[in-house]
N, C-alpha and C positions, 0 to 999 in steps of 0.2 A: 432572438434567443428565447423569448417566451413562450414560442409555441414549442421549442427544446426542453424545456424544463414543467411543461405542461404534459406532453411525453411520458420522460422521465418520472414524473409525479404518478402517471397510472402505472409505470410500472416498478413504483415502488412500492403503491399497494399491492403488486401484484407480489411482492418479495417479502411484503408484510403478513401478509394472511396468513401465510406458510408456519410464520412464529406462533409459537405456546402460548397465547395470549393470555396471563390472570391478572390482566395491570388494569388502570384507570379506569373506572368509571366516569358516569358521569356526576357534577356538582364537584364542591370543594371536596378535596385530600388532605389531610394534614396528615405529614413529615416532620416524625421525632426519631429517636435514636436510644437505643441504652447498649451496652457492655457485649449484647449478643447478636442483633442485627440493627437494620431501619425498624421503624415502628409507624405504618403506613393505614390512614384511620383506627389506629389504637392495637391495628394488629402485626407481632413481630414478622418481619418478611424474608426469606430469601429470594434474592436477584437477580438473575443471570441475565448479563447482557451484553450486546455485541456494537462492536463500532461500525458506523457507515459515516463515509463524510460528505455530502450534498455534493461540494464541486466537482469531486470524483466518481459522482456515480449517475449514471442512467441506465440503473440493473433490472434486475428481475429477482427475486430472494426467499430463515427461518428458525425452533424449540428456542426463544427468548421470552422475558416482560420487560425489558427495555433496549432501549437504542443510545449510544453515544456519539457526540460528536463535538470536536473542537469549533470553536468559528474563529475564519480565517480573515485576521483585519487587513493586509495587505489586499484581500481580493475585496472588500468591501469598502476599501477607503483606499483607492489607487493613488490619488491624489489627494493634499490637503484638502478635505470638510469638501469632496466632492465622491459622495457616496453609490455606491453601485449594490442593488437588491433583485437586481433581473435576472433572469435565465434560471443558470444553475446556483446562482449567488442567494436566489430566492429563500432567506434561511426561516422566514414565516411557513411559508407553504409544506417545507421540508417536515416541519415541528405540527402542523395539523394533519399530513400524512402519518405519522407517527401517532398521532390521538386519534384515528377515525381510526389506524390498526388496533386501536386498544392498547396500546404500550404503554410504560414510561420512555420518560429520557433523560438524561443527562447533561447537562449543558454544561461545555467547558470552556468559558471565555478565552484562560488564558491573561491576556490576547498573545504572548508567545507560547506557540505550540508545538513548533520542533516537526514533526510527523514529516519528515524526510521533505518537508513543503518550504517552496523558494523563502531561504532567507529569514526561516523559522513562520514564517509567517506576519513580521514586524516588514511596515514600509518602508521602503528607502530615502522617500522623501523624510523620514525620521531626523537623517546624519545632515538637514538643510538649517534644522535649528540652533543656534548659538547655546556652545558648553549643556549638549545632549551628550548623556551618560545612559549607554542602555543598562534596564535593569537593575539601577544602581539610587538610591535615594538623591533626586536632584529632582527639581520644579521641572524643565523642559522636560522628562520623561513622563512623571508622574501627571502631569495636568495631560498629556495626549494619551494615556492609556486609562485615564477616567473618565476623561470626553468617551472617547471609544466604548469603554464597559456599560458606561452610562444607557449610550445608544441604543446599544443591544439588548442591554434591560429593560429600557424602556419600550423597546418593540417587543419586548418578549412581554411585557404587562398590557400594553396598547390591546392587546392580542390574545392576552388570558392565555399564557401560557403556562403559568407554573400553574403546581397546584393547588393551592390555596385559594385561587383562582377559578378551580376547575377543569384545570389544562395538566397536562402530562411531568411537566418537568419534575422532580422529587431531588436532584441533587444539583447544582451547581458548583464549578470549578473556579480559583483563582490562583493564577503564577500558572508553571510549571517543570514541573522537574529541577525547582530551584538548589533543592539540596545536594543535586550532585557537581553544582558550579559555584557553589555561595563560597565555598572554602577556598578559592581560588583569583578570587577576583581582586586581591590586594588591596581590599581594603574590607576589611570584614564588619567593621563599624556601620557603613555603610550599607552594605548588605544585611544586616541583622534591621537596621532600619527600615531598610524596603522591604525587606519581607512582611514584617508587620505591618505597614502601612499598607500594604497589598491586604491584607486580612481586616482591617479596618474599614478601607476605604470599600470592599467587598459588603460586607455587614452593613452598613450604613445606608446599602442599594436597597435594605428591605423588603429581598423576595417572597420570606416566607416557608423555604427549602435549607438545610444543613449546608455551610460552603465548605470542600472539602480543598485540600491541599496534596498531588501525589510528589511520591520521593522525595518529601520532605522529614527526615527523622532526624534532625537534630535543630534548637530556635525554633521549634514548633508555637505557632501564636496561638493563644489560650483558646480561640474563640474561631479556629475552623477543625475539621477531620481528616488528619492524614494519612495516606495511603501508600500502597506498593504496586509497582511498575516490575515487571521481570518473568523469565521462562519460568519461575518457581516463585510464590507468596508462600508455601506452606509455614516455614520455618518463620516467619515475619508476624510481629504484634503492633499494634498502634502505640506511641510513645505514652500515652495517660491509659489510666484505667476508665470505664465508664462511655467509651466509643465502640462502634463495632472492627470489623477486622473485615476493607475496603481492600480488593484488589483491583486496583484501575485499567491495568494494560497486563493482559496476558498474550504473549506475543503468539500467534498463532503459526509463525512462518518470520520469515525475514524480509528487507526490502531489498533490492536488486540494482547494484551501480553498472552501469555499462562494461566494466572491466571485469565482469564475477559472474561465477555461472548463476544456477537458481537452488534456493534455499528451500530444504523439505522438513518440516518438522513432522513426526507419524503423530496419527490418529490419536495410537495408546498412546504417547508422552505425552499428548495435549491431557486426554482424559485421565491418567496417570495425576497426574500435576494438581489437575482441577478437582478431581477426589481425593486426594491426600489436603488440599485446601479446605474444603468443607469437613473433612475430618477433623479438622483441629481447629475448629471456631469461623471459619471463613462466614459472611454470612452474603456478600455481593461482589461477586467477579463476574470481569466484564473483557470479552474477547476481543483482542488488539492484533490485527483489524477480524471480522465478521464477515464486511467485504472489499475489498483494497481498492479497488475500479483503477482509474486511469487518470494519470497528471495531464490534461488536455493543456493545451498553449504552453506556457513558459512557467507552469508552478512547480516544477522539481525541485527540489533543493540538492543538497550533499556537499560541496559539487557532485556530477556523472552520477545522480540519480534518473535510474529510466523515467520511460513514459509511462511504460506496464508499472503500477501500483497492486500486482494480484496479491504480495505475500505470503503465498500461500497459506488464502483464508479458508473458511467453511464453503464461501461461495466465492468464485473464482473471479478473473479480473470484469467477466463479460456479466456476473450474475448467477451463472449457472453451479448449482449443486456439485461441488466437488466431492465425490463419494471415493471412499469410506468414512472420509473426515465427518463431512455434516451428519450424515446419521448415526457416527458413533457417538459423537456429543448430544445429539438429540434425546438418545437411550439412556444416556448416564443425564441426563437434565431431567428428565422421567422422574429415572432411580432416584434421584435428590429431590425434587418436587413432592415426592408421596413419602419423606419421612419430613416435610419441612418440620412440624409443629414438634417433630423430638426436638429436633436441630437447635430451635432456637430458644424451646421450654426447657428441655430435660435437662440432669444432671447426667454430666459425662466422667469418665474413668479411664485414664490412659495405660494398657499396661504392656511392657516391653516383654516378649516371648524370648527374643535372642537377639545377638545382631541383626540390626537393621531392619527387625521383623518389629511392627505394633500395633495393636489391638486397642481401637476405642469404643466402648460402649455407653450408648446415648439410654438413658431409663426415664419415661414420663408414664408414671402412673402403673402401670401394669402391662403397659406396653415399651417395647426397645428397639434399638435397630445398632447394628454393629458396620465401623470398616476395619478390614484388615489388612495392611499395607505390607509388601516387600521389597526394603528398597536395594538388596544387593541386585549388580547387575548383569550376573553372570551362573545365576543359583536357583531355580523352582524349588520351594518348598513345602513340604507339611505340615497344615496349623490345625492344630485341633481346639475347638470352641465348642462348651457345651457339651461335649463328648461327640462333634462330630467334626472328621477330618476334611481338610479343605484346601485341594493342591492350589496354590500362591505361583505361576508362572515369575520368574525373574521381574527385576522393575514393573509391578501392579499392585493395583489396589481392587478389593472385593470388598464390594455392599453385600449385606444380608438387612435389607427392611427388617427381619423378625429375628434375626441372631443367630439364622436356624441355617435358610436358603442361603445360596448366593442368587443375587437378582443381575447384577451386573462385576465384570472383572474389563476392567482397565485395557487388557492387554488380550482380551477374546473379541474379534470383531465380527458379529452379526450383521451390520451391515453391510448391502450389497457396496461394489468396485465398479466406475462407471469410468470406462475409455473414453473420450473426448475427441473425434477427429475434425481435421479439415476437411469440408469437402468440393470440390471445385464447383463454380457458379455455371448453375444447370442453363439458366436464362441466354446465357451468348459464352461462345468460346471464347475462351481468354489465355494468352494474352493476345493472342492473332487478333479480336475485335478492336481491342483499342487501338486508336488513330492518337498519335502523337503531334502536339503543335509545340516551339518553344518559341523562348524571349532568352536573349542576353540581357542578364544586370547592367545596367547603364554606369560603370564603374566612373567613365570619360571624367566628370566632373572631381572628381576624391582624388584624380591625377594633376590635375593644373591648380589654377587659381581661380577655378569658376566658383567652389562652391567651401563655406565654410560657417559653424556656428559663430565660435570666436574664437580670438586668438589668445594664446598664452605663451610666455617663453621657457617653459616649464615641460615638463608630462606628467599627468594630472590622474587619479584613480579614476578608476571606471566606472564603480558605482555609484560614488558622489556628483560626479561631471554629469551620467547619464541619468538620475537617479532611478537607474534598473529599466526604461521605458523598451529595454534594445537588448539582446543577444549582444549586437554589434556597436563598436566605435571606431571609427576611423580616428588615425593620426598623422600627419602629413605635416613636411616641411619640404621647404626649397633649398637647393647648394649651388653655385655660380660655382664653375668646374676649368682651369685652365688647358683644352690640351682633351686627348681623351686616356681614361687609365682604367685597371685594373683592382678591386677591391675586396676584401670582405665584408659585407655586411654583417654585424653581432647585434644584435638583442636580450637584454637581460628582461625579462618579463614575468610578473606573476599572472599570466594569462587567466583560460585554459587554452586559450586555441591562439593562434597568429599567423597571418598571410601578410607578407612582404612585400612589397613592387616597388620596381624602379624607373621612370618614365613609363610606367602604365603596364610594366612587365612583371605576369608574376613570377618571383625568384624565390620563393622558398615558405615553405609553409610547416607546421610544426604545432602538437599539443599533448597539454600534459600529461607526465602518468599519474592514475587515481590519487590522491593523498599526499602529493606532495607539490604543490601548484605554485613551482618559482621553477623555469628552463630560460636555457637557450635557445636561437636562432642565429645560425650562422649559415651564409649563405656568398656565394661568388657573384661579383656584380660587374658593371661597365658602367662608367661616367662617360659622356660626351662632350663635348665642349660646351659650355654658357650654361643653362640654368637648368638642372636634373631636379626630380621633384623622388622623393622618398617618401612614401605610404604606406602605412602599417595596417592593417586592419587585426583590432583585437576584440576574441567574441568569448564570452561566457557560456558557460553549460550549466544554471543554474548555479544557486547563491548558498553559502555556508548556512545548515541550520541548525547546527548545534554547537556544545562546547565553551568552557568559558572566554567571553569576549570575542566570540565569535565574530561578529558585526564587523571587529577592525581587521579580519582577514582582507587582503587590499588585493584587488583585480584590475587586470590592466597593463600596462605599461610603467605603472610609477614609478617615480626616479630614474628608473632605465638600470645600466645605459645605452644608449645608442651610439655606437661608435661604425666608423667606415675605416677600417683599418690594411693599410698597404702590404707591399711585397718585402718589405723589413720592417714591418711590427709597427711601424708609425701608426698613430689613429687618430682620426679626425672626430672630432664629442660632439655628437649633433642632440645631447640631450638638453639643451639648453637654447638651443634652436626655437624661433617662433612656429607651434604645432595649430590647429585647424581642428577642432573634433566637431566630428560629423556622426549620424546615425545612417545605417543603410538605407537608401529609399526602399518605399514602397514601389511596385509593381508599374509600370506601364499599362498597357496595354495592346498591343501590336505583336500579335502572335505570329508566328511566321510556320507553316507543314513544310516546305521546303522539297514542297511534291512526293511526301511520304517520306523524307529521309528526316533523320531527325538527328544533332550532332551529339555523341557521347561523352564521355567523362572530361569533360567540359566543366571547371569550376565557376561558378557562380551564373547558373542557368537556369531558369523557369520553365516546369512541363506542365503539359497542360491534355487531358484528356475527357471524352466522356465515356459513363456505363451504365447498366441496366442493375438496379441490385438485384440480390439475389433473391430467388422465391422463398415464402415466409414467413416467418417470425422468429428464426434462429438469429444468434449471433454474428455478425460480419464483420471480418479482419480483411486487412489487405494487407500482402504479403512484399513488401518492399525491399527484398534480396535483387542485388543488383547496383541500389543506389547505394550510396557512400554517405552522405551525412546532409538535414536538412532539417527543413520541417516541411506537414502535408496538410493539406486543406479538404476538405468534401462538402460542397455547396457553402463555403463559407465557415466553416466550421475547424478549427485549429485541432487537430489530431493531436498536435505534442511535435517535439522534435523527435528522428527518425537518425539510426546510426547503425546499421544491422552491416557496414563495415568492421566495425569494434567486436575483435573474438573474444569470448570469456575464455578469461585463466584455466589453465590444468591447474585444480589445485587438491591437496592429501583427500579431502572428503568425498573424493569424483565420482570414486569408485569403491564407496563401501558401505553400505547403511544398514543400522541396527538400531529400533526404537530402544533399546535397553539403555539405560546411563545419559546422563546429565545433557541434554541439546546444548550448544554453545554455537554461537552466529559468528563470533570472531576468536583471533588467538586458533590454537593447538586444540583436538578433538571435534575438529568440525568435520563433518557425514552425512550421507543424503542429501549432497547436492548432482544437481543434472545440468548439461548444455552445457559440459567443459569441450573445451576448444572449437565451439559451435557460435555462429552471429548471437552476440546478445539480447538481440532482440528483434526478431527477422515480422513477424507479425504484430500488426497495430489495431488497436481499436475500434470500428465503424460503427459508432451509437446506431440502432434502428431510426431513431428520431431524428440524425442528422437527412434520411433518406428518404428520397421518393421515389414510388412504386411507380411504373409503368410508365414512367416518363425517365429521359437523360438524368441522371447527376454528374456531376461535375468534380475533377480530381485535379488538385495545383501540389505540385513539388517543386519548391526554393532547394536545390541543388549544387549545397554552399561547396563542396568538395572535389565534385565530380564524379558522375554515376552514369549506369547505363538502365533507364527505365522499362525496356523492352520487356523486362519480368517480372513486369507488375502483375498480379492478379489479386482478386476478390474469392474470398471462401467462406461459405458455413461452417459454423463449431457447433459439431450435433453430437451424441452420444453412441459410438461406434458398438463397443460389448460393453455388457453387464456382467457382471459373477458374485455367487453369493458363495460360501461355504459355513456347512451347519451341522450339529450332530443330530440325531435320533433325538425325536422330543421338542426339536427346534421348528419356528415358521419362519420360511423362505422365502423374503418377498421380492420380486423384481421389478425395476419402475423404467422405463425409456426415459423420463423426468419431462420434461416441458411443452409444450406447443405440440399435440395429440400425437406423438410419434409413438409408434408401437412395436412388440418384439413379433419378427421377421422368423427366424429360426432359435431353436435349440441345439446349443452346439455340442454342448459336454452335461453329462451327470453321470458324474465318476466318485467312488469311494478314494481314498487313498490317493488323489496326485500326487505325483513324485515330483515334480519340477514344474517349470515354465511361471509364466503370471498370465492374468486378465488379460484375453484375447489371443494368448498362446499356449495353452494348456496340454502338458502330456500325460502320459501314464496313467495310473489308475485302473479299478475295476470297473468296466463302463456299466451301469445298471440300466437293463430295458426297461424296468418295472417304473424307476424314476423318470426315464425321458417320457412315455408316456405319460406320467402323469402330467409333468408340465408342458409337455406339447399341449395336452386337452386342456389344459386352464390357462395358459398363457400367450400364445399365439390369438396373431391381432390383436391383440390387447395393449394399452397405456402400460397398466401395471398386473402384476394377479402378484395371489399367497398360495402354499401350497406346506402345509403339515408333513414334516419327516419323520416319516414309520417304519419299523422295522420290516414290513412288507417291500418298501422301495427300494433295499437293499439286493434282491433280486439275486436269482439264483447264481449261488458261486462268493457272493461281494460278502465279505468281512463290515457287518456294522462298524461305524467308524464318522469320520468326517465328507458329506459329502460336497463337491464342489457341482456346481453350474455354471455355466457360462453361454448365456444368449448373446443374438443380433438386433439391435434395432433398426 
């Protein structure tokens, strides 16, 4: 894995350069704070900054001065005081790519983090210590989550990481999001104590940086800065005077469970959101996530959180520049950048024009800068400022730097719309090249009495028994049977998932729906005569990471019951039974082609292939429509689990989207989502890192369900069309974005479209005058600009809005 995260490291710089660099120097920083922002070597700062999380990302990436990221102690400390810093776990290396970018960063221990990551991010080997209370003021918790902070402190000073130091870091984090579960945990006493002691024990690490606190406003401890988490901070102030006004997680998008299509949050709501924040004292928000990347191996949380981590960030789950997103926010970080020193010097003025309509104005000296927000969402209005009038589009906000212009409107998107497609692997025909070999799971043993950890007469939880090392546990008893009969098998289980067998037979398999993880299994069975063996296999899909008392959500089989219940209701309690738990084996080796046949939905089979990657330096997904549920490997390399069986919900928001009015991820008014009634998640991951050029790589599918892999393929994610639309006076720039790809044809320059979107464009007045011009400047090219004049309107065309739309 080191040379994976050595990879990953260049091209992180390569997603760092892209950002607005006015952060760190070199030498010592000092990090102070008053009423109005940070105070960053003496001088007041505004912030802007986006998350990336190291285990999730081997991107490619950009308009920030700093970086965030939680550190994740479950991936760091898998087992007791046996510590893991390799590959992508690498959190030094992460943090000097982040300083050679010129950034700050943010470091937010935690050590619970929540971030839809297994289990909040807390070990499971936790729940092995006597009278462990998570969260909660007791010695076992508190002495292993200062061991833990300690660590990380200490590598982060070993290391000259913060800034006082000379290193990057300007803020660190401790707890989180405790205030929206401290009221809940039945005993509040307790809670009120560990909070503080979390604030204490923090301080006393003496980094050198502000410790900040988010979602904590109420029991706020004197001596860190707390913040706000949420699709809106505007309306939110820090509980004392004399702190600035921190927004920690501006969610840029939502995270995506197997059962749910996918979450769109627009452009303007984001920049909407983020300018009406800096209008009202904001002086550091920080986008949650920036880039979401990929839950590689088994770090999902939720339960039935995907693989795909994209969020829908600025840059998408592979790296790549999600446009119009990223360069609408790049525009408005601009626009806020060049009035910072109003911002955080000047005297401000709040004044309400009408409903829902208000006007602030910032004055430093002789110079000002105004926003002027609309928050009804169904209304464009008239604001006159100055004596000069300034149409207000419904839900936006307009900057005037001078009080005068508008520089920037929330809900006017200049920047270009970038189509993303698949494109098939040019290198070999697929799926015809791939040569299929399999393995049968060698169940035999989980059936008799060959093979078992130990015994119990009980059934036992799963995450305690396994402490989380497994997906899977086997459960397995024996019954001496008179005679042969007829049965039901029942199952009471808080699984998520369960596969039944009886004498080695599978009989019935079953998992839950999203959100509510306690079902049955009921299934018809045959005893034989003398000794039948009953085998459960129950497997998890990722660990609770949030919610009060989370951690005692209980997976598995515990308590049951397990009954075998006859043809008049009689039933046999085999919960009490001596049980066996076991973990799946690992792999064999003994592949079998079977002379090109290869057997299909088949549960619990191993495939096995090789391919050529694709030509490059694009993105590579592999498309695994066909199989049913597993997980995938590429040279070694744990993809995540794979389920593109599981259809996302029809759900009210499928089919309707308006950035106008308040976003909401869950409940009633949910909009702009896509992939209803579509696989959840039909395409996966392929880091370039995990691959090699010009020689075989190698592709393993655990095939826990039964699939048909015959339609497998590998694709690039390149950028298909572009489109810009602009008025008269505007400059139209078009970019192909990454790895020297360039635009191919001119497809549309049209005034006035009537309809269609990016890459389907109708109507309109087509103007010769403008296809010219960008034919001549933009063809072959990466990127070109081309000035819209009233000459480009060409004869016939009504000055107005015009669109473009290339090919790369």
């Amino acid at each position: 894995m080191k040379t994976t995260m050595a990879a990953a490291a260049t091209c992180l710089v390569a997603l760092l350069v892209v950002v607005l660099a006015e952060a760190a120097g070199v030498g010592c920083t000092t990090v102070a704070y008053n009423d109005r922002s940070l105070v960053i070597d003496g001088e007041r700062r505004i912030i802007i900054s986006g998350s990336i999380h190291y285990p999730r990302s081997t991107p490619e990436e950009g308009g920030l001065d700093a970086i965030e990221t939680y550190v994740f102690w479950n991936g760091h400390e898998p087992h007791r005081r046996q510590y893991n810093f390799e590959g992508n776990y690498d959190i030094i290396r992460f943090f000097k790519e982040i300083q050679n970018a010129g950034l700050y960063a943010i470091l937010r221990i935690g050590p619970y983090i929540c971030g839809e990551w297994n289990y909040g991010g807390l070990p499971a080997w936790l729940r092995d210590i006597p009278q462990m209370q998570f969260r909660m003021h007791n010695a076992p918790f508190e002495n292993e989550m200062e061991n833990f902070t300690t660590l990380i402190i200490n590598k982060m000073k070993d290391a000259n990481m913060f800034a006082g130091q000379g290193g990057p870091i300007i803020l660190a984090q401790i707890e989180n999001e405790y205030g929206n579960v401290m009221g809940q945990l039945n005993n509040n006493q307790s809670a009120s104590e560990y909070i503080h002691w979390c604030a204490d024990m923090a301080n006393k690490q003496n980094v050198g940086v502000p410790w900040i606190m988010c979602q904590q406003d109420s029991d706020v401890p004197h001596n860190v800065v707390n913040t706000c988490n949420g699709f809106y901070c505007h309306d939110w102030f820090p509980n004392r005077t004399g702190i600035p006004k921190i927004w920690t997680e501006n969610w840029t998008g939502w995270f995506k469970a197997w059962d749910k299509p996918d979450f769109h949050r627009s452009a303007e709501d984001i920049a909407f959101a983020v300018a009406m924040f800096f209008q009202k004292r904001g002086s550091l928000q920080n986008y949650y996530m920036y880039h979401g990347g990929t839950n590689f191996g088994r770090t999902s949380g939720g339960p039935y959180i995907t693989t795909s981590y994209d969020y829908d960030a600025p840059l998408d789950e592979y790296g790549n520049l999600r446009q119009p997103k990223y360069g609408h926010l790049k525009d408005l970080h601009s626009v806020i950048k060049s009035i910072e020193k109003i911002l955080v010097h000047g005297e401000y003025v709040d004044a309400n024009y009408s409903d829902n309509v208000t006007v602030t104005k910032y004055t430093l000296g002789s110079t000002s800068a105004c926003f002027i927000n609309n928050r009804n969402d169904n209304k464009d209005l008239n604001v006159t400022l100055d004596g000069n009038t300034h149409l207000l589009p419904a839900w936006s906000v307009s900057i005037l730097p001078d009080c005068k212009t508008v520089a920037f409107n929330s809900a006017k998107i200049k920047a270009q719309t970038t189509i993303m497609v698949k494109k098939a692997n040019m290198v070999e025909k697929e799926p015809e090249s791939l040569k299929w070999s399999w393995m049968r799971e060698n169940l035999t043993p989980f059936m008799t009495d060959e093979k078992g950890s130990y015994r119990k007469n009980e059934l036992l939880e799963q995450i305690v028994t396994s402490t989380d090392q497994s997906d899977y546990l086997w459960y397995r008893t024996s019954l001496d049977h008179k005679g042969e009969a007829s049965y039901t098998l029942f199952v009471n289980t808080t699984g998520h998932e369960l596969y039944a067998f009886v004498n080695g037979m599978l009989v019935g398999k079953n998992h839950s729906p999203n959100g509510h993880f306690v079902f049955q299994l009921e299934s018809a069975v045959k005893l034989h005569d003398g000794k039948n063996y009953i085998s459960l296999l129950s497997a998890t899909i990722g660990l609770k990471n949030y919610g009060p008392l989370f951690e005692k959500m209980p997976a598995g089989i515990v308590g049951g019951p397990v009954k075998l219940i006859d043809n008049n209701g009689t039933g046999i309690d085999l919960s009490n039974s001596e049980y066996r738990q076991i973990h799946l084996d690992k792999p064999g080796y003994r592949w079998d082609n079977n002379n090109g046949t290869v057997p299909i939905n088949r549960p619990f089979t191993w495939y096995k292939t090789t391919f050529q990657a694709p030509a490059g330096q694009d993105t590579v997904v592999v498309d695994l429509l066909g199989l049913n549920k597993g997980v995938a490997w590429v040279n070694g390399n744990n993809l995540g689990r794979y389920w593109p069986s599981y259809t996302a919900a029809e759900m009210g928001g499928c089919h309707h989207c308006d950035y106008r009015g308040v976003f909401q991820a869950e409940g009633d008014g949910q909009k702009c989502l896509t992939g209803c009634g579509e696989p959840s998640q039909r395409y996966y991951h392929v880091p370039r890192s995990f691959l090699k050029n010009g020689e075989p790589n190698t592709l393993i599918l655990f095939e826990e369900a039964g699939g048909d892999p015959s339609q497998v393929i590998f694709h690039s994610v390149v950028a298909g069309s572009v489109c810009v639309s602009a008025e008269v006076g505007d400059a139209i720039t078009l970019s192909c974005g990454q790895h020297s790809k360039t635009i191919s044809t001119i497809d549309v320059t049209s005034f006035g479209v009537a309809r269609g979107q990016c890459g389907a464009y109708e109507g309109g007045c087509e103007s010769k005058a403008a296809y010219k011009a960008f034919t001549e400047a933009c063809l072959g090219k990466e990127s070109c600009t081309v000035q819209i004049i009233n000459a480009l309107t060409g004869s016939g065309c009504l000055s107005g809005v015009l669109t473009v739309q290339a090919s790369c």
